[in-house]
C-alpha positions in Angstrom: 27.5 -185.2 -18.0 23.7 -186.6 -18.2 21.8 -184.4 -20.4 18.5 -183.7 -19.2 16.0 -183.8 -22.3 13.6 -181.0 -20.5 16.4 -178.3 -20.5 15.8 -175.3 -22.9 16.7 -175.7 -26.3 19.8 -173.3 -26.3 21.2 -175.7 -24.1 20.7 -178.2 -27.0 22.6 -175.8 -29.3 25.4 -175.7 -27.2 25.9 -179.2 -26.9 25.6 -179.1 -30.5 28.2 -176.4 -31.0 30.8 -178.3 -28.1 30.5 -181.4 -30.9 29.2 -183.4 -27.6 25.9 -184.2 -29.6 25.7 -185.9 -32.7 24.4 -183.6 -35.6 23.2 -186.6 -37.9 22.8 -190.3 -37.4 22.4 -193.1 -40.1 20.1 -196.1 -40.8 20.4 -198.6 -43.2 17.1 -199.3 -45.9 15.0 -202.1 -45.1 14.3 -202.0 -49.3 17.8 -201.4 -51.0 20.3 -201.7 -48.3 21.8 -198.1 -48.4 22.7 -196.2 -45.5 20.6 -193.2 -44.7 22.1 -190.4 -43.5 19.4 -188.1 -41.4 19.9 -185.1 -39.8 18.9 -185.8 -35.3 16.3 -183.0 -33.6 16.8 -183.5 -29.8 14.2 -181.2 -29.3 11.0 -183.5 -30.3 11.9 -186.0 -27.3 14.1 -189.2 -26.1 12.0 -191.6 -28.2 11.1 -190.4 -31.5 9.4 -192.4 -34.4 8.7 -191.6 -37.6 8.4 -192.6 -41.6 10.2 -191.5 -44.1 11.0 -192.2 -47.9 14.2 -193.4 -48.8 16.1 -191.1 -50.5 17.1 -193.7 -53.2 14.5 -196.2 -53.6 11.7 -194.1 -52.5 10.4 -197.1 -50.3 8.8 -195.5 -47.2 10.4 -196.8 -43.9 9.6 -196.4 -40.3 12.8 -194.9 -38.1 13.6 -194.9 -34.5 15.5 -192.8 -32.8 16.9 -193.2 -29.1 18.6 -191.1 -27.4 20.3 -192.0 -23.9 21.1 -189.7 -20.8 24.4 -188.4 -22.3 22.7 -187.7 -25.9 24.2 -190.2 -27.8 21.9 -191.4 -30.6 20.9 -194.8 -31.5 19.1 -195.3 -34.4 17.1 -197.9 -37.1 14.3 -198.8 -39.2 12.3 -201.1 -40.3 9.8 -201.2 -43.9 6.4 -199.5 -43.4 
């Protein structure tokens, strides 16, 4: 099934609640090496981009987030 990224968002939350999306994705810190586990909002887009702190080193870091036709996640990041 393709999922179309301009459907409503209680079509997201059923894809959620069917477990065919991904609730959380992680990323490993460019500063300490820990993997990040953050939580994925399909409604802000395909391509997302954005910084956050690490939650254990506090080092800021720049995440991507891809999603493809059937909603499955990639993700990384980089330092900011």
């Amino acid at each position: 099934m393709d999922y179309d990224f301009d459907d409503e968002d209680s079509e997201i939350s059923d894809e959620l609640e069917s477990g065919r999306l991904d609730e959380e994705a992680g990323y490993i810190c460019n500063s300490c090496g820990e993997e990040i586990v953050v939580p994925l909002d399909y409604s802000q887009g395909q391509n997302q981009e954005y910084v956050e702190d690490c939650p254990v080193c506090c080092n800021p870091n720049l995440i991507f987030v891809e999603f493809s036709q059937d909603g499955q996640a990639n993700i990384w990041s980089r330092a900011e």
